[in-house]
C-alpha positions as a Markdown table, in Angstrom:
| # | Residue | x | y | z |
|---|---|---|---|---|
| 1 | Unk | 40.9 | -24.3 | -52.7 |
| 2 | Unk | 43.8 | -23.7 | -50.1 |
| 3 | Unk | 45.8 | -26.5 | -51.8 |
| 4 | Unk | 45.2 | -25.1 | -55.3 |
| 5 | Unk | 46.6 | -21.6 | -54.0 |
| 6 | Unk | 49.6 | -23.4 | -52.8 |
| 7 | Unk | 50.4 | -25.1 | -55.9 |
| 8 | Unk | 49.8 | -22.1 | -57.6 |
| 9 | Unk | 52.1 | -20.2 | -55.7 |
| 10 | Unk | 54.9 | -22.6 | -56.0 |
| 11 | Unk | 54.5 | -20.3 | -59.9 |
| 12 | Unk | 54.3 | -17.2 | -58.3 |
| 13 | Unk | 57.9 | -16.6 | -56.3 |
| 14 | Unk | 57.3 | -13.5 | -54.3 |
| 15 | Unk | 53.9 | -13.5 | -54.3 |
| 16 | Unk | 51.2 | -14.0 | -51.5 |
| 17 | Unk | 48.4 | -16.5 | -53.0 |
| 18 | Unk | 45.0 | -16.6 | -50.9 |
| 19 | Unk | 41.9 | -18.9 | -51.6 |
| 20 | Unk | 38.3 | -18.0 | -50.5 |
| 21 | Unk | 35.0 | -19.8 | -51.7 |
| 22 | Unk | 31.7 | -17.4 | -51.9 |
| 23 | Unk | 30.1 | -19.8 | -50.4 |
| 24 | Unk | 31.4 | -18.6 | -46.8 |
| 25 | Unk | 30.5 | -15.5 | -45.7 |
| 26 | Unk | 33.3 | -13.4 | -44.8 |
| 27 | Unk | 36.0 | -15.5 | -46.3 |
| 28 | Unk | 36.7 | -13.1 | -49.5 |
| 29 | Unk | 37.0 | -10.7 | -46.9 |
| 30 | Unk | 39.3 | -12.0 | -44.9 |
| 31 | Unk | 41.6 | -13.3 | -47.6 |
| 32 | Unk | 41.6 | -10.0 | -49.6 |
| 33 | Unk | 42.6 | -8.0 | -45.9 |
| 34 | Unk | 45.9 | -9.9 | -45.9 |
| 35 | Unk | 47.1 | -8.6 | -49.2 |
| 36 | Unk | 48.6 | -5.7 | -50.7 |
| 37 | Unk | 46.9 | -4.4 | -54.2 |
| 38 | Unk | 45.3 | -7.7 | -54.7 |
| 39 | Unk | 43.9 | -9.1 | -57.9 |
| 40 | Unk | 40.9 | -11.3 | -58.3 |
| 41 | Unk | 40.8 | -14.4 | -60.3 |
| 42 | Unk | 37.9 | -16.2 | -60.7 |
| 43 | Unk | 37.9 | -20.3 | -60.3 |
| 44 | Unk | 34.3 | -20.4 | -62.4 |
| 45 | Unk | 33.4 | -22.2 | -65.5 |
| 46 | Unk | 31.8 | -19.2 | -66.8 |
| 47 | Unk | 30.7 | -15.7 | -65.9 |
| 48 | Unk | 27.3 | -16.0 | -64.4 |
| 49 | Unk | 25.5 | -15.1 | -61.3 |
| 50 | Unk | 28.5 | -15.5 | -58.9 |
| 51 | Unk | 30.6 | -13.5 | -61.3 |
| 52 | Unk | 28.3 | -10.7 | -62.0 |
| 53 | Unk | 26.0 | -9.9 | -59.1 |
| 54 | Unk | 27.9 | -11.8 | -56.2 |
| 55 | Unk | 31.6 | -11.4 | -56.4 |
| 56 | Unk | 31.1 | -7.7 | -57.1 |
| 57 | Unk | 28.7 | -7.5 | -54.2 |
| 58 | Unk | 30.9 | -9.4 | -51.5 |
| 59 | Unk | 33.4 | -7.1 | -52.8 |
| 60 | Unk | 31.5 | -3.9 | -52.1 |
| 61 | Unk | 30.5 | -5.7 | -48.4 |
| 62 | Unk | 34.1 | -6.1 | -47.9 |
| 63 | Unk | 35.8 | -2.9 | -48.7 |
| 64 | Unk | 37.5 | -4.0 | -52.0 |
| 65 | Unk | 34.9 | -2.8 | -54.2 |
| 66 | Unk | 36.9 | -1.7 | -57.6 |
| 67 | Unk | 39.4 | -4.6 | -57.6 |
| 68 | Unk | 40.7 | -6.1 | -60.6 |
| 69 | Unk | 38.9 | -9.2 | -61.5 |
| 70 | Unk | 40.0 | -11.0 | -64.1 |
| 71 | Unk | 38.3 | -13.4 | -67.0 |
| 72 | Unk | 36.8 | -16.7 | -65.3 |
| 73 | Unk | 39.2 | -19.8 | -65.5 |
| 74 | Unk | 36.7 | -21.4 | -68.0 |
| 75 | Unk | 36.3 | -18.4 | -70.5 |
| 76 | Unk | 40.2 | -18.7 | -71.1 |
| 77 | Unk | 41.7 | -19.4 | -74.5 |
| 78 | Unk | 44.0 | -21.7 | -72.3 |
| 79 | Unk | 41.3 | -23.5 | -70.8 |
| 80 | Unk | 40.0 | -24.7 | -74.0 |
| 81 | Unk | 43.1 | -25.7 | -75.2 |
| 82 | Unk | 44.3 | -27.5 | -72.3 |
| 83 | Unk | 40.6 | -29.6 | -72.6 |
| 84 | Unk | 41.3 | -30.0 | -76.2 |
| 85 | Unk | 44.5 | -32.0 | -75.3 |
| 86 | Unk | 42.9 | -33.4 | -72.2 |
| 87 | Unk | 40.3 | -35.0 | -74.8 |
| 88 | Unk | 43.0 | -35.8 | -77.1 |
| 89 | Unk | 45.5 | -37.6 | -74.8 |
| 90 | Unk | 42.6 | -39.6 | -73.2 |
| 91 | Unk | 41.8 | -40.9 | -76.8 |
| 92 | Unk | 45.4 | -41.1 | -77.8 |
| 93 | Unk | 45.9 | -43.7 | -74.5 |
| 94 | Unk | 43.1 | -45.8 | -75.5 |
| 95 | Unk | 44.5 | -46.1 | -79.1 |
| 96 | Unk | 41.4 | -44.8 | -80.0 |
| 97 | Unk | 41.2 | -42.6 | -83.6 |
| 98 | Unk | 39.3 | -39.3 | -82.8 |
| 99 | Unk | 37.5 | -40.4 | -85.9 |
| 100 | Unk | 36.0 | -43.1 | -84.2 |
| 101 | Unk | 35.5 | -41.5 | -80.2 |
| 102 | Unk | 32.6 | -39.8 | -79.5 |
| 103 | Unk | 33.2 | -36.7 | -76.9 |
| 104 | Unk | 30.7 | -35.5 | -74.3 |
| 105 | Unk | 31.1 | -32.2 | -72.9 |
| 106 | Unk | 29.1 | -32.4 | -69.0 |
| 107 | Unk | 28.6 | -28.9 | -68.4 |
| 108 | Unk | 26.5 | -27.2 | -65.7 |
| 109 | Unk | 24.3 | -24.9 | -67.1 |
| 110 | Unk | 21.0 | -22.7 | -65.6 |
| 111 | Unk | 18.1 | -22.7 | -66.1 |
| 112 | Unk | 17.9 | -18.3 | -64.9 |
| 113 | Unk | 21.3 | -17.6 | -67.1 |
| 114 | Unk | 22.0 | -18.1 | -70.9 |
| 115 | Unk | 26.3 | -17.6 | -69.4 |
| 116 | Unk | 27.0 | -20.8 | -68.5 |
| 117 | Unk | 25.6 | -22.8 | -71.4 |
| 118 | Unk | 27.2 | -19.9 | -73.4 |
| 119 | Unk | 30.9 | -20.6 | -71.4 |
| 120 | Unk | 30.0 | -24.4 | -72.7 |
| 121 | Unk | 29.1 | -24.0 | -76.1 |
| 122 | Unk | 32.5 | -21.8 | -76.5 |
| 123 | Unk | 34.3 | -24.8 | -75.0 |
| 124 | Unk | 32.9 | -27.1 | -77.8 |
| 125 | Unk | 32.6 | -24.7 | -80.9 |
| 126 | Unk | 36.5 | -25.0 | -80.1 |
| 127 | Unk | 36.4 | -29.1 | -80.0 |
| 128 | Unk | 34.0 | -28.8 | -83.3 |
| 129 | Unk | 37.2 | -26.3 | -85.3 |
| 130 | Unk | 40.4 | -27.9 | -84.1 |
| 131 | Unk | 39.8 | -31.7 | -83.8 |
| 132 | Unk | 38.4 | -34.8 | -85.6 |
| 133 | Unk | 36.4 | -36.2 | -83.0 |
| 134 | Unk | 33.5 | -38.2 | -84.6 |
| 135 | Unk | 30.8 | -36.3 | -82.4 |
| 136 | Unk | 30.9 | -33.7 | -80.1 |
| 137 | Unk | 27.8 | -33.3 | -77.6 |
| 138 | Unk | 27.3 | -31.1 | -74.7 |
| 139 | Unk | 24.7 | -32.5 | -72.1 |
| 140 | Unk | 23.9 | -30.0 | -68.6 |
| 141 | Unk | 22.9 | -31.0 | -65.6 |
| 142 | Unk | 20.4 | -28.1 | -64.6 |
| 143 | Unk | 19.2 | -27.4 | -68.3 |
| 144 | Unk | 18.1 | -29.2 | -71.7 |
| 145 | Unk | 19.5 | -30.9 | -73.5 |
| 146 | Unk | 20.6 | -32.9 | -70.3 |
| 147 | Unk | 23.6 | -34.4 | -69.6 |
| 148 | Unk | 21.4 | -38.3 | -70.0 |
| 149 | Unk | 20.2 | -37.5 | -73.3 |
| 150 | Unk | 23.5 | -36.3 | -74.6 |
| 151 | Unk | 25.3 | -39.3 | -73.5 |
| 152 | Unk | 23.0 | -41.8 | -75.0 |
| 153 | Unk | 24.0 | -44.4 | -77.1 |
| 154 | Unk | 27.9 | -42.9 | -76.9 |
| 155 | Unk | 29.2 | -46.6 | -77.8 |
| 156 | Unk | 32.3 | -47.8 | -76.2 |
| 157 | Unk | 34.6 | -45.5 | -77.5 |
| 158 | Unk | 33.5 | -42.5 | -75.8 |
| 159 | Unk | 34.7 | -40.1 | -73.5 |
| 160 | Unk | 32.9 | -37.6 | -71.4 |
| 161 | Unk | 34.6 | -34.5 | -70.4 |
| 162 | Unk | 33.2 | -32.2 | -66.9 |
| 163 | Unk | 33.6 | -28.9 | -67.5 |
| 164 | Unk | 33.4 | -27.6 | -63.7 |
| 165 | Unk | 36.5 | -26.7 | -61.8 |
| 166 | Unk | 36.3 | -29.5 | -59.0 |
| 167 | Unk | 35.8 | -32.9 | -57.9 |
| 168 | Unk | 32.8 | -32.2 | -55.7 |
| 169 | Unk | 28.7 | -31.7 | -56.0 |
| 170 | Unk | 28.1 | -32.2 | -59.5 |
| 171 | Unk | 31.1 | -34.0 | -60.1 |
| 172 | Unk | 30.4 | -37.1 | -57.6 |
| 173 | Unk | 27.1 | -37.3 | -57.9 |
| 174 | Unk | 24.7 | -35.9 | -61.0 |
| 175 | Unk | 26.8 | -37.1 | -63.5 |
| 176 | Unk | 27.5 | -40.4 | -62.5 |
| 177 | Unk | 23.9 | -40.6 | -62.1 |
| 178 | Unk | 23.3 | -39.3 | -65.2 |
| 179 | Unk | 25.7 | -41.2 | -67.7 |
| 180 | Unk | 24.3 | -44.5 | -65.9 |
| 181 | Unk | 20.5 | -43.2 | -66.6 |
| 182 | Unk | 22.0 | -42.7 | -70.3 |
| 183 | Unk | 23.6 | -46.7 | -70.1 |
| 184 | Unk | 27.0 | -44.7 | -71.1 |
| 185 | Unk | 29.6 | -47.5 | -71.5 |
| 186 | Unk | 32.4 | -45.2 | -72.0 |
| 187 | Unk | 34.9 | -43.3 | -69.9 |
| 188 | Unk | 34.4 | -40.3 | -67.6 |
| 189 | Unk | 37.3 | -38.5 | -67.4 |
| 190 | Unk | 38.8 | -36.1 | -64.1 |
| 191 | Unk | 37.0 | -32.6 | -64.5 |
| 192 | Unk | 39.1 | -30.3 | -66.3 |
| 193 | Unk | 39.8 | -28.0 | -63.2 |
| 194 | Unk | 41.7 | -30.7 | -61.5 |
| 195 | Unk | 44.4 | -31.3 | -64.1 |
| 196 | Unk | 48.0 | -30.5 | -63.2 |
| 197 | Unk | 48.6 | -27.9 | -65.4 |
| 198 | Unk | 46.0 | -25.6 | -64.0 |
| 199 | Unk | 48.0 | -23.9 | -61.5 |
| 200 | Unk | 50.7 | -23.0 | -63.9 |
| 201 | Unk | 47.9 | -21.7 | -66.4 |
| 202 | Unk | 46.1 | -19.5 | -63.5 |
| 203 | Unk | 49.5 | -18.2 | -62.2 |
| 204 | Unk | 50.5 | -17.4 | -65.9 |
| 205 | Unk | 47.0 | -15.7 | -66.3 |
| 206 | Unk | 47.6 | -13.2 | -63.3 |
| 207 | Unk | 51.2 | -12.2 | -64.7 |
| 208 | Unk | 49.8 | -11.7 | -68.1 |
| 209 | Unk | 46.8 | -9.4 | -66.5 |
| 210 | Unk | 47.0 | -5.7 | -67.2 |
């Protein structure tokens, strides 16, 4: 997180860029206390419990309560774009048709919040209206239809997308596991938080905010 609030401050000339993870108590504190008028944007998939009743709690504990918080990283029009030519290029470099690659979308999901699977499903309703891939699945890790069954009998020419913001938990561990219980013989691809152009897209989000 420190890293990606370096590089996206390399887009942000004059401005201070801090990084804190809920997970640590005290650490949105202490990153908001060294700002002037700071503005809150969420590195989330989607806009569930850590968006809604967290964040604006730690908030509150901290002093900041009322701060601008801006949409979730995967709720933006940009994010689904940028995975839409993710997916694309990934086929393109195979010399693969999308007519003839199957996609798999590896989401999260919950099984206490419809938000997440809701974040995911707006991710592939745009796959399903601006591209030609052959099928377009979407498998979760902690709710049905599971990440296994989606993957199933993908073929060879498929590519499975993550839709989480970093290589860690998840990433290196459930759905590896996963698309080897579903015999996947395709590609896994980087999830879609880690490609390069997200630190241009999240400093071009906070100049566009209100």
């Amino acid at each position: 997180m420190a890293q990606l609030a370096q590089s996206v401050a390399l887009h942000l000339p004059g401005w201070q860029v801090r990084a804190a993870t809920l997970a640590a108590p005290g650490a949105l504190k202490s990153a908001l206390d060294a700002l002037d008028n700071p503005v809150v944007f969420p590195f989330f998939m989607a806009d569930g419990w850590f968006i809604r009743t967290l964040l604006p709690k730690r908030l509150s504990e901290s002093g900041h309560e009322g701060l601008p918080v801006l949409t979730p990283f995967g709720l933006l029009i940009e994010t689904r774009s940028l995975a839409i030519r993710t997916a694309r290029m990934a086929a393109a470099e195979r010399n693969w048709g999308e007519a003839d690659t199957t996609l798999i979308l590896a989401a999260h999901g919950s099984g206490r919040s419809p938000y997440p699977a809701e974040a995911a499903r707006t991710i592939e309703d745009a796959f399903t209206a601006g591209t030609g891939f052959a099928s377009i699945r979407t498998g979760f890790i902690e709710e049905e239809p599971s990440l296994a069954h989606a993957a199933r009998d993908a073929g060879d020419k498929s590519l499975c997308l993550p839709l989480f913001v970093a290589r860690w938990g998840h990433v290196i561990g459930d759905i590896p596991e996963a698309l080897e219980t579903a015999g996947f013989t395709g590609h896994l691809l980087d999830p879609i938080g880690t490609h390069p152009e997200v630190p241009a897209l999240i400093a071009k989000t906070i100049l566009d905010a209100p």
